[in-house]
MITI-190301 format. One line per field, with one value per residue (C-alpha): x, y, z; residue in one letter; residue number from 1. Coordinates in nm, 2 decimals. Example, Ala and Ser with C-alpha at 12.3 -4.5 7.8 and 13.67 -1.06 7.14 Angstrom:
2
px	[1.23	1.37]
py	[-0.45	-0.11]
pz	[0.78	0.71]
code	[A	S]
pos	[1	2]
END
This chain:
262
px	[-0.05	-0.04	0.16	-0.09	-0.29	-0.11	-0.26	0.08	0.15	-0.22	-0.24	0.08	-0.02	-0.37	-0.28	-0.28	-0.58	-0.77	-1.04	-0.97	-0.61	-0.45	-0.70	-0.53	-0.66	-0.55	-0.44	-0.65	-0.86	-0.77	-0.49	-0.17	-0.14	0.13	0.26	0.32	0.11	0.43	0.76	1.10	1.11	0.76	0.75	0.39	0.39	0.10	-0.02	-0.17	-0.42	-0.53	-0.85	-0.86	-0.43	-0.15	0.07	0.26	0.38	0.43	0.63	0.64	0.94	0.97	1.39	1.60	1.86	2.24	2.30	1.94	1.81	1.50	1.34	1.20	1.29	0.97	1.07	0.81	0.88	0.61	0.69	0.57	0.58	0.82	0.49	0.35	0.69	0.66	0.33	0.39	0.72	0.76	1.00	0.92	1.13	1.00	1.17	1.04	1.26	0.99	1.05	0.93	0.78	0.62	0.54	0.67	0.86	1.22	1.38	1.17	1.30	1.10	1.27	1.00	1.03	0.73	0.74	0.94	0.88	1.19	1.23	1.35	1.27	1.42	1.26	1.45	1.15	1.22	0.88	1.01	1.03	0.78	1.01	1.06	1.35	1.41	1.73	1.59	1.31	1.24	0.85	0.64	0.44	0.13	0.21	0.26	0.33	0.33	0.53	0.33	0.46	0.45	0.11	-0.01	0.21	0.11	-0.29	-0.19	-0.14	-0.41	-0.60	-0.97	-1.15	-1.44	-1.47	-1.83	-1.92	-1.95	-1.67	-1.40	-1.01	-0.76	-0.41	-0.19	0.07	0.34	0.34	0.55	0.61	0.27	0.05	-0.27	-0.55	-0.63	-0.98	-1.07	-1.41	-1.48	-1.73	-1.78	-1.68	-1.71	-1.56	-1.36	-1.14	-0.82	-0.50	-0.36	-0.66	-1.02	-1.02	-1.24	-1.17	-1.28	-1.36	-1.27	-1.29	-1.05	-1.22	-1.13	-1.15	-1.39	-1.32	-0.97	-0.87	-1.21	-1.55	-1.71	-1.59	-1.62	-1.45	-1.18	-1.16	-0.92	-0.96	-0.77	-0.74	-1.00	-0.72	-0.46	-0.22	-0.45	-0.25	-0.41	-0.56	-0.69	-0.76	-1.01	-1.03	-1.27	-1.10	-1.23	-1.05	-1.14	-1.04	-0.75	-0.68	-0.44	-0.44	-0.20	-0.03	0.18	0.27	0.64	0.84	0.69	0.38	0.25	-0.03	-0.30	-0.15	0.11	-0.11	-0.22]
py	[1.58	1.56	1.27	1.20	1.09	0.77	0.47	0.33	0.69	0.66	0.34	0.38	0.75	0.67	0.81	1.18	1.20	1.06	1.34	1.28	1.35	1.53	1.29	1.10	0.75	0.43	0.22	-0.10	-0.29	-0.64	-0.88	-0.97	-1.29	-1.46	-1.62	-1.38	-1.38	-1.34	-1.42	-1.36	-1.40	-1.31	-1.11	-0.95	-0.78	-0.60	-0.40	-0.06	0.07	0.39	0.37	0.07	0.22	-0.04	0.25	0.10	-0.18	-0.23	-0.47	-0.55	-0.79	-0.85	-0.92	-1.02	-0.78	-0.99	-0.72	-0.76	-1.10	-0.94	-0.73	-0.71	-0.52	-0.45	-0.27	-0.11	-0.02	0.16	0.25	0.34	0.16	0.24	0.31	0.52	0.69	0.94	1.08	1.10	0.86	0.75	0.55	0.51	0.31	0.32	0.11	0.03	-0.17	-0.34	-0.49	-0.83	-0.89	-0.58	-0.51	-0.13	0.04	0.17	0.34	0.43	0.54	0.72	0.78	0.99	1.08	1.13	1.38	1.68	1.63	1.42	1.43	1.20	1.11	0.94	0.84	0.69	0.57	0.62	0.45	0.45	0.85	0.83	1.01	1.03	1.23	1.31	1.43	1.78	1.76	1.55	1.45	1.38	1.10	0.84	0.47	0.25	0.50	0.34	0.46	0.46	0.06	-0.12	0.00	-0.16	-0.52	-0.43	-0.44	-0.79	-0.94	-0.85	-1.13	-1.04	-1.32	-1.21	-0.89	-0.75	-0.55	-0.19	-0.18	0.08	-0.02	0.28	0.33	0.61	0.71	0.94	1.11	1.40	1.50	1.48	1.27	1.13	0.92	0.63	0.48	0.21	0.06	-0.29	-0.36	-0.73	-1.08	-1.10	-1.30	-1.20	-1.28	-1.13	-1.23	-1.40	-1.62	-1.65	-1.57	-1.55	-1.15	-0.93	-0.59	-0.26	0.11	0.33	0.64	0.99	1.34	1.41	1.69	1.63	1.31	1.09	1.21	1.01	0.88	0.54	0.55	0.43	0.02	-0.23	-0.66	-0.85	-1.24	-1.36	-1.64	-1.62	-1.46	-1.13	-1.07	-0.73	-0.84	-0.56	-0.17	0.03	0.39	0.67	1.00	1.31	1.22	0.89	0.57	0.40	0.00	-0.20	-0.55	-0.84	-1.05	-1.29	-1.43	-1.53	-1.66	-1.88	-1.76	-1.89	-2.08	-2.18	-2.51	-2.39	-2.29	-2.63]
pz	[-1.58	-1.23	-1.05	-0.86	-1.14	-1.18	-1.07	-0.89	-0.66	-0.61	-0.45	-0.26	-0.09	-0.03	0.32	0.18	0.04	0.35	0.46	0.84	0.80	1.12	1.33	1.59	1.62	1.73	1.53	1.38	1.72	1.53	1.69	1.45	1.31	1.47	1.16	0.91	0.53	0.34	0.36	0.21	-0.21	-0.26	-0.56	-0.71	-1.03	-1.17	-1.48	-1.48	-1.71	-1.79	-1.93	-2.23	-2.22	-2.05	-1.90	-1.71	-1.42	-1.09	-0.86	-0.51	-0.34	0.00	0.06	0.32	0.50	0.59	0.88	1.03	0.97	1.20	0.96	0.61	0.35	0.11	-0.23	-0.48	-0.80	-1.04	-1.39	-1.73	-2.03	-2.33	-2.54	-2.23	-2.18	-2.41	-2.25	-1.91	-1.78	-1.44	-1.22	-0.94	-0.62	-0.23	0.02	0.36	0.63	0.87	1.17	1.14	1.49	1.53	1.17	1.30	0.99	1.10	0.74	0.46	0.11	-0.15	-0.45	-0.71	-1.07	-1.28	-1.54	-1.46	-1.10	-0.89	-0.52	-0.25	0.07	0.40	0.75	0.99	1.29	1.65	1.80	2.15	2.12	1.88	1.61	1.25	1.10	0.77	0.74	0.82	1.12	1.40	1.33	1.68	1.56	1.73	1.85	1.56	1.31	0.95	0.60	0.23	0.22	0.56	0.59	0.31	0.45	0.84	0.73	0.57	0.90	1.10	1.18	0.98	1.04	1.22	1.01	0.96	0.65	0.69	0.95	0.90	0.99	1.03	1.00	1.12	0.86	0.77	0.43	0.33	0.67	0.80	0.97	0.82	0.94	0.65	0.68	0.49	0.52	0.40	0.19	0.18	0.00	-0.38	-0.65	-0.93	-1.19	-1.32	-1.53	-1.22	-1.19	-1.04	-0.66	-0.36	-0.26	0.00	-0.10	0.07	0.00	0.12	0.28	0.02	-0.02	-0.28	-0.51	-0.54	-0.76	-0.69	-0.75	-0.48	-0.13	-0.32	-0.66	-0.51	-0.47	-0.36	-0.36	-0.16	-0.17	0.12	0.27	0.47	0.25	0.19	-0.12	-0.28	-0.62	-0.81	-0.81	-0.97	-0.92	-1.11	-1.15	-1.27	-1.62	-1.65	-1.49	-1.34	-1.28	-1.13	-1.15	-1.02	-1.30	-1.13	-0.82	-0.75	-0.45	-0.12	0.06	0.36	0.40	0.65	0.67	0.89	1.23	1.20]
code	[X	X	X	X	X	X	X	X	X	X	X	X	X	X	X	X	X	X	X	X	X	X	X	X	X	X	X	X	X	X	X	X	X	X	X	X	X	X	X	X	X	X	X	X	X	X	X	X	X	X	X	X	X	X	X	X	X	X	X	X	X	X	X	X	X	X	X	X	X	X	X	X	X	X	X	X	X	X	X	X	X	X	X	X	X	X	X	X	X	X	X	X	X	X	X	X	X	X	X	X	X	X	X	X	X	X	X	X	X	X	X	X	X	X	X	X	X	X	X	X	X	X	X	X	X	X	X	X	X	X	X	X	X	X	X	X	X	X	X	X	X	X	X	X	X	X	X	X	X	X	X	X	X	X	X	X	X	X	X	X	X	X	X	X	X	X	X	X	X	X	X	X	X	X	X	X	X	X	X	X	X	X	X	X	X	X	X	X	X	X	X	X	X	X	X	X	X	X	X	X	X	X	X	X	X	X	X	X	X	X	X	X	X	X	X	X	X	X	X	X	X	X	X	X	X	X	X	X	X	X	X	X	X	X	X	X	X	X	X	X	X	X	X	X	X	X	X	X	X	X	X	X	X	X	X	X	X	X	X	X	X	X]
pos	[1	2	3	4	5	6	7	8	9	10	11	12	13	14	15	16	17	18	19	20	21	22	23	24	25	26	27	28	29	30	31	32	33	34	35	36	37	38	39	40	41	42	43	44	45	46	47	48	49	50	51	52	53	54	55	56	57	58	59	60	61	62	63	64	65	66	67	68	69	70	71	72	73	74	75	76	77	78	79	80	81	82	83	84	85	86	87	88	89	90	91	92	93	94	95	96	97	98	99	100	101	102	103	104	105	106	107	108	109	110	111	112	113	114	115	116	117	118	119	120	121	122	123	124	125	126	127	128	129	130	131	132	133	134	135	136	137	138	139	140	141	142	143	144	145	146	147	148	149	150	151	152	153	154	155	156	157	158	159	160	161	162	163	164	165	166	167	168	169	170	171	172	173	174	175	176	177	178	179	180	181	182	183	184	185	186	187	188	189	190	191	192	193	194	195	196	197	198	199	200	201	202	203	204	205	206	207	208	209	210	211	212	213	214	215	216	217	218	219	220	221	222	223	224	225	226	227	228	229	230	231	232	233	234	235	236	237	238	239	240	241	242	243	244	245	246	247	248	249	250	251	252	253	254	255	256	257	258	259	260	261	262]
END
């Protein structure tokens, strides 16, 4: 099977399959929020199904750092389960140290194994150069260049508010050494409910290649909560064999609220 079958690589590397990759554009045209949607201790954990098959989980934490009280350190984990190991195992672990007034990545980790297939990866981000090396190249980059994690965490802060439907945010972002344009176009407010609870969601679709994984530009589709928080909810994804879901579980850890602009 092909890693990039899995439902966790394929929500982390969105970014590579986007069909304006090698397209310069600037970055989202939607102000930060000055306080941020998360904080330090939140911990998500979802489950991933393959079809009607639980495969597998995956975790995100955002952590402190001692040395550099300034920045976030966001881990992701993704990994089979004991039943699923035997099929196809993965363990996955990506790292992402973010600097927390910027929401600018500066040291990204990417440790894969999925089957026979293992490789790592480091970053280190020189935005004032407009830099990435990784330990074997020095990358020219665009402004506000983001890894396979912050740009998932930067999107969370952008202030949404007055979002129309049918509007299209981008994302510059690095992925094995190259640079890709990710569009995702939003599709509108909906309800839904999932083991974590009944929420109020907005609904996006990230922009794809067809032919590769996805049939359609659309089979691809991501909730997020519709509050402050924009915590991602659930993902469904139609493949050419079958179907792919993830959905959050539990919610661990302090989040911020709309009570404190107030």
């Amino acid at each position: 099977m092909n890693r990039k079958y899995l439902l966790f690589g394929l929500v982390i590397i969105l970014c590579s399959l986007s069909k304006y990759a090698g397209h310069s554009f600037r970055s989202v045209d939607f102000n930060i929020e000055n306080i941020k949607p998360f904080t330090i201790g939140e911990k998500l954990g979802y489950k991933i199904a393959y079809g009607i098959i639980e495969a597998g989980n995956a975790n995100l934490e955002v952590k402190s750092i001692a040395s550099n009280p300034e920045c976030f350190r966001v881990v992701a984990k993704g990994y089979t389960n004991f039943a699923f190991d035997w099929f196809f195992k993965v363990r996955d672990h990506y790292e992402s140290i973010i600097d927390s007034s910027s929401m600018k990545p500066i040291f990204f980790i990417r440790n894969v194994s999925e089957g026979n297939v293992k490789f790592n990866q480091f970053y280190t981000f020189n935005h004032n150069e407009r830099i990435v090396n990784t330990g074997k190249q020095n990358i020219k980059v665009p402004d506000n260049v983001q890894d396979m994690v912050s740009c998932y965490f930067y999107a969370r802060t952008l202030n949404l508010k007055n979002l129309k439907k049918d509007t299209v945010l981008s994302f510059n972002s690095i992925v094995d050494g190259e640079i890709f344009n990710l569009k995702v176009k939003y599709l509108g407010k909906e309800p839904i409910k999932i083991e974590a609870g009944q929420f109020n969601a907005l609904k996006f679709c990230p922009i794809v290649q067809k032919g590769r994984i996805f049939k359609e530009d659309e089979d691809l589709t991501v909730w997020v909560s519709d509050d402050y928080n924009k915590i991602p909810l659930l993902v469904k994804a139609k493949i050419w064999v079958g179907s792919v879901r993830m959905e959050l579980e539990k919610m661990d850890g302090e989040l911020n609220t709309p009570n404190l602009l107030e």
